[in-house]
N, C-alpha and C positions, 0 to 999 in steps of 0.2 A: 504494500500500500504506500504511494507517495500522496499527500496529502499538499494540497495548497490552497493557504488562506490569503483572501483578498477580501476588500471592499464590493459588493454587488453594484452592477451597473444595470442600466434600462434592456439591455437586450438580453441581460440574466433573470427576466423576470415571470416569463413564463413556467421556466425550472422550479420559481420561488413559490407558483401560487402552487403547481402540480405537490413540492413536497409539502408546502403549507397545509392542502389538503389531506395528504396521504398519513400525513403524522397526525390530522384531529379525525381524522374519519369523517372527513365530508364529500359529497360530489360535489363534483368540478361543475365553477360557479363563474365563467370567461369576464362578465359583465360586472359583477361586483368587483371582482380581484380587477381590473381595466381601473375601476374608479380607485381603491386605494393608491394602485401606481400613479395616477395622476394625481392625484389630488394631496394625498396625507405619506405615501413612502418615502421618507428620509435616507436614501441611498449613501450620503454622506458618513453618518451613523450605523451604517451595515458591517457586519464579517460572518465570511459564508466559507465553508472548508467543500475543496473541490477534490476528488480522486479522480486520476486519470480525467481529468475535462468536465467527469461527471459531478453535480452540486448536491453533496449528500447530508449538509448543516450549516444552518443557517440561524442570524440574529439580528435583530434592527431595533433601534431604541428611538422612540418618538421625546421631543423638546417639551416639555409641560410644564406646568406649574402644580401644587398641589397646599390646598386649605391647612394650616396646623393649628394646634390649641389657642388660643387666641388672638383669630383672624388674618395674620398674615399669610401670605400666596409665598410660598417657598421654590425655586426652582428644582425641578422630578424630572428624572429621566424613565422615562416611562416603558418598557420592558414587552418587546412582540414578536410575533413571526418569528417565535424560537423555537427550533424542533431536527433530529438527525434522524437521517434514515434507521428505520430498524438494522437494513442489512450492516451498517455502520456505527452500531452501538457498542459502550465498554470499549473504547479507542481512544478515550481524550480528549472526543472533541469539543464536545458539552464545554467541559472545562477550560480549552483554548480558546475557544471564542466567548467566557464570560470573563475572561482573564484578560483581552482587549477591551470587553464592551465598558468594565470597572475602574480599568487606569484612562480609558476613551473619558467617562464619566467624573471623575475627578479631573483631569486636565481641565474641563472646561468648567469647572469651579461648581458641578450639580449638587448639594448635599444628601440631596436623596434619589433613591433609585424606587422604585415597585415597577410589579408585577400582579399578575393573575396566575394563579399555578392548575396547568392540569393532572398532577399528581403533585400530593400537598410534600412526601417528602423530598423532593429534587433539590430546593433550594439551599434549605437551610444552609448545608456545609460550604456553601457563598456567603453566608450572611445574612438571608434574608427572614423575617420573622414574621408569622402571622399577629398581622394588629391589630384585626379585631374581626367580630362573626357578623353573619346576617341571619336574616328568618326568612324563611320561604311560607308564606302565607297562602291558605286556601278558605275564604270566609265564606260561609252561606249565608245568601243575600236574604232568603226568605225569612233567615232569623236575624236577622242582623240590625234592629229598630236600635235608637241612639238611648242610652238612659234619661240624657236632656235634649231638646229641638237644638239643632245648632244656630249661631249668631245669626238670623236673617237679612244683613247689614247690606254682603256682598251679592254680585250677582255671578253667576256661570252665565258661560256665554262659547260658543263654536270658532274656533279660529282656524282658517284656512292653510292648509301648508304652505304656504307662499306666505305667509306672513309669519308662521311660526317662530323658527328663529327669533326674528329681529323682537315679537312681541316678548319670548321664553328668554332672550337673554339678559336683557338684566336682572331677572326676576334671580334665576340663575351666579348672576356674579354676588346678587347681593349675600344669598344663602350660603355661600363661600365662606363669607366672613362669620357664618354663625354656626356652620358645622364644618368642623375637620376631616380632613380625608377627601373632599371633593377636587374635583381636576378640572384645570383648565380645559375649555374646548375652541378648537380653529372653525372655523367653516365648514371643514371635511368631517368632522365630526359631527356639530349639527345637525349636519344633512343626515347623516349613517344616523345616528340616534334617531331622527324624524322618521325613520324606512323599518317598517316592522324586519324581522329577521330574514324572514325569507323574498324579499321587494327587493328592485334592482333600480339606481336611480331615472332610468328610462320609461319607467313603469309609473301607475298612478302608486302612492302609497297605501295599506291595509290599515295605518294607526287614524285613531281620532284625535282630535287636540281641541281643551277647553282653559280657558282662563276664568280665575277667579279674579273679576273687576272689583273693585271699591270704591270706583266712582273715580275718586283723585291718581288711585294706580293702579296694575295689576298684580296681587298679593298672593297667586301661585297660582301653578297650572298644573295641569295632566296632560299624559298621551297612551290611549289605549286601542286594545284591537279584542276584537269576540270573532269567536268561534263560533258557527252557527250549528248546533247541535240540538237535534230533536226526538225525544222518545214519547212513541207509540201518539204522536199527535200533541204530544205538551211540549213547551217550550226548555230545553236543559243547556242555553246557552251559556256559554265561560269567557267571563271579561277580565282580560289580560292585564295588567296596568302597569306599563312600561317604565315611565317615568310620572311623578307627581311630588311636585318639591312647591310648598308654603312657607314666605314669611311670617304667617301671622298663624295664631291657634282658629280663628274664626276660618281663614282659607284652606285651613288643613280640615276641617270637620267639614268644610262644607264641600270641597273637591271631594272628599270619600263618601259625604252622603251621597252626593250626586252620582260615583261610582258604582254603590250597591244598589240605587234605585233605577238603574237603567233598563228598560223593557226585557222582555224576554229574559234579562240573565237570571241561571240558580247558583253561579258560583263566579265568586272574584277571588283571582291570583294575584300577589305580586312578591317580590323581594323585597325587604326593608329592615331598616336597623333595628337590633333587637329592643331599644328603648321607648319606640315608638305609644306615643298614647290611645291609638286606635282601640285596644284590649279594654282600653279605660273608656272608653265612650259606649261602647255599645252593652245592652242592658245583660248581655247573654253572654260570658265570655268566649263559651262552649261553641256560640256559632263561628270562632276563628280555633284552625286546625295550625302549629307552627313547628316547622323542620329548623333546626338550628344547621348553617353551615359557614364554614371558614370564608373567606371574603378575600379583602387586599392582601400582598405582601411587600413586606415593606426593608428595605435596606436603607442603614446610616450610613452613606458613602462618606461621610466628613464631621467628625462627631461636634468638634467647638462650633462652625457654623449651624450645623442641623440643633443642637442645643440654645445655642445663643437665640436662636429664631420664634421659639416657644414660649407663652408665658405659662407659668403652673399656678396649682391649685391651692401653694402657701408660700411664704417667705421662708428660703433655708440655705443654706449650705452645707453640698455634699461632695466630699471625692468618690467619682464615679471608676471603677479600675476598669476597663475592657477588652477581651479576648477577643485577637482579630488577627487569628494568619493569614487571610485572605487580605485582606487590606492594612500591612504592617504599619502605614502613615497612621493607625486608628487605635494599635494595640498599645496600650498604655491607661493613666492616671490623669483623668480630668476633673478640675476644680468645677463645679457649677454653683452657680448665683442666683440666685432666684427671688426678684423683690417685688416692689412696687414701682419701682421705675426702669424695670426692664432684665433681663435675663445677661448672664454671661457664661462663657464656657471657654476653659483654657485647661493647656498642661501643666501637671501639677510634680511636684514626687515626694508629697505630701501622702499620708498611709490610706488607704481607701477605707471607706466605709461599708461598701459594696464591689463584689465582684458580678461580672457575667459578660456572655460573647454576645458579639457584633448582633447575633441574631435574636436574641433576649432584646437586648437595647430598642431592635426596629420592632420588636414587640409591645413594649410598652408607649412607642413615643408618641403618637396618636390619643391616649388617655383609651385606648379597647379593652387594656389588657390589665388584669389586677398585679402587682408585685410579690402580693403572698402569693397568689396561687405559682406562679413562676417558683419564688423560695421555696414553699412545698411539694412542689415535684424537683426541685435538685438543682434546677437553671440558676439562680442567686445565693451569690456566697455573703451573708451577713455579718461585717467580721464586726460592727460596734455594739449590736443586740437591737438599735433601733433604726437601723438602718433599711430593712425592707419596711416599715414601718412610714417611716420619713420619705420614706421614693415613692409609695404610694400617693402619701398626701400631696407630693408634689406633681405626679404625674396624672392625679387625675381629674379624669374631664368630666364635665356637668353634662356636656351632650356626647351623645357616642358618638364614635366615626360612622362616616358615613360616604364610603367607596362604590358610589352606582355604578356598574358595569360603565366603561369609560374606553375603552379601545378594544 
């Protein structure tokens, strides 16, 4: 096997969608993969390992930003189109091309990296740590009456996909700054978010889109698609709900009543963070069914910047120690600062308080993830006795992450 790693180019890209497909197990989709190529693939940021001419792994990291604990947009390198032929597994490549994509990623000053994992244990031994879960929701509408009438204030109202967008996004930017974990979106994104799963930008789209107007602005929207499903003559339709993001508790009750009261449906799906108050509104809780599963993954590619960038959840200082042979600039003694006029993060060789690796760290930074439970399975070494103690208070968050499916 001679193996040669390059940068992918425009005429490598038919190779890219064939193995893209072949490693998730999907049919070949010409018209979708057309539009990522134009539109959102960052060729720049590719390394793809070729044998004999042939393309058998491949990685491409998208430019993003991403929401942290207290409002600020943090630069993410956002983590895709990664996958090696079966025939070419247990060879290194995996690991040669996350081994450019990480020193790629740091050069250009990104502190943080995620991903989406389709097998949760791949990552870790990079770095990467899950930061926090979602819930897969399945509610039945028939039972699904509010304990209270929601705020009558706002109005729902039909938005045309041609205006979606422009209307969805600042609704969008602002909700950024109130919940962590959410990611920037380019144009190419919007669109693909607008296109139900299986819709091709040529095509009409399957999703619906409503705003929740309040007169002065628009205080959240949704975007859904149903399933038209019928037994023995009754209606057993399933409404989907892709996205549905509220500034306010009135636009959130009232976009999901209006979700469960829609014609014909017996059942609403969606994905949502497990904090959500929907369980609290309605009178029955039983009419919501909820799968817990893992969500974003998240790597500290730069621990003082990705530190410094956060505010927490108390005033403290702690030396943070960090196990990182993947990323040796990282493996060391960090002072953190945590006050009321701003956060800091520096090296220390001052004795730690806490021990744990890179991939712990991207666990908890987000505020998803508790730090005792980390210390009681093994991941934190507590050498002061108050030290997971103190890391919790500081790391956690009021609202949970919240990583909508995003590339």
């Amino acid at each position: 096997m001679n193996l040669e790693y390059r940068k992918l180019t425009l005429d490598d890209f038919d190779a890219v969608a064939a193995l893209d497909e072949m490693v998730e197990g999907e049919l070949p989709n010409p018209e979708r993969a057309a539009y990522w190529r134009d539109n959102a693939f960052e060729f720049d940021r590719s390394m793809a390992a070729f044998d004999e001419g042939q393309l058998v792994g491949q990685s491409m990291t998208y430019s993003l930003g991403i929401s942290v604990p207290g409002g600020s947009i943090v630069p993410c390198a956002g983590i895709s189109w990664i996958g090696v032929l079966p025939t070419h597994r247990r060879r290194g490549i995996m690991r040669a091309m996350m081994r450019w994509q990480i020193d790629d990623i740091h050069e250009r000053g990104e502190p943080l990296a995620a991903l989406y994992a389709s097998q949760a244990p791949i990552y870790g031994r990079f770095g990467y740590g899950m930061s926090h879960f979602q819930e897969k929701w399945e509610i039945d509408a028939d039972n699904s009456a509010f304990e209270h009438e929601p705020d009558p204030a706002g109005q729902i109202r039909f938005v045309e996909y041609e205006e979606a967008a422009a209307t969805f996004k600042p609704v969008h930017e602002q909700a950024m700054r109130l919940f962590p974990g959410m990611v920037t979106r380019s144009d190419a994104f919007w669109t693909a978010r607008l296109y139900d799963d299986g819709s091709v930008p040529s095509q009409p789209p399957k999703l619906f889109y409503v705003a929740y107007d309040a007169g002065a602005e628009i205080e959240g929207f949704a975007a859904y698609s149903i399933d038209n499903k019928w037994d023995d003559s009754l209606p057993r339709q399933v409404l989907t709900v892709k996205e549905l993001i509220a500034l306010s508790d009135r636009a959130y009750a009232g976009l999901w009543r209006f979700c469960l009261d829609v014609d014909l449906v017996s059942t609403v799906r969606a994905v949502r963070p497990p904090d959500e108050p929907l369980v609290w509104l309605l009178a029955d809780q039983r009419a919501m069914k909820r799968d817990v599963a893992d969500s974003m993954y998240l790597r500290v590619v730069d621990v003082p910047d990705a530190l410094s960038a956060c505010e927490y959840g108390t005033e403290d200082s702690m030396v943070i120690e960090v196990v990182d042979e993947f990323c040796p600039w990282n493996d060391g003694r960090f002072l953190l600062d945590a006050g009321p006029d701003g956060s800091a993060c520096s090296p220390t060789t001052e004795s730690p308080d806490v021990t744990m690796a890179a991939r712990e760290l991207g666990s908890l930074y987000l505020g998803g993830v508790n730090a005792r439970s980390l210390h009681r399975a093994g991941r934190i070494e507590d050498h002061s006795g108050d030290g997971v103690a103190r890391l919790d208070r500081m790391f956690r968050s009021t609202v949970s992450p919240w990583a909508h499916m995003a590339w």
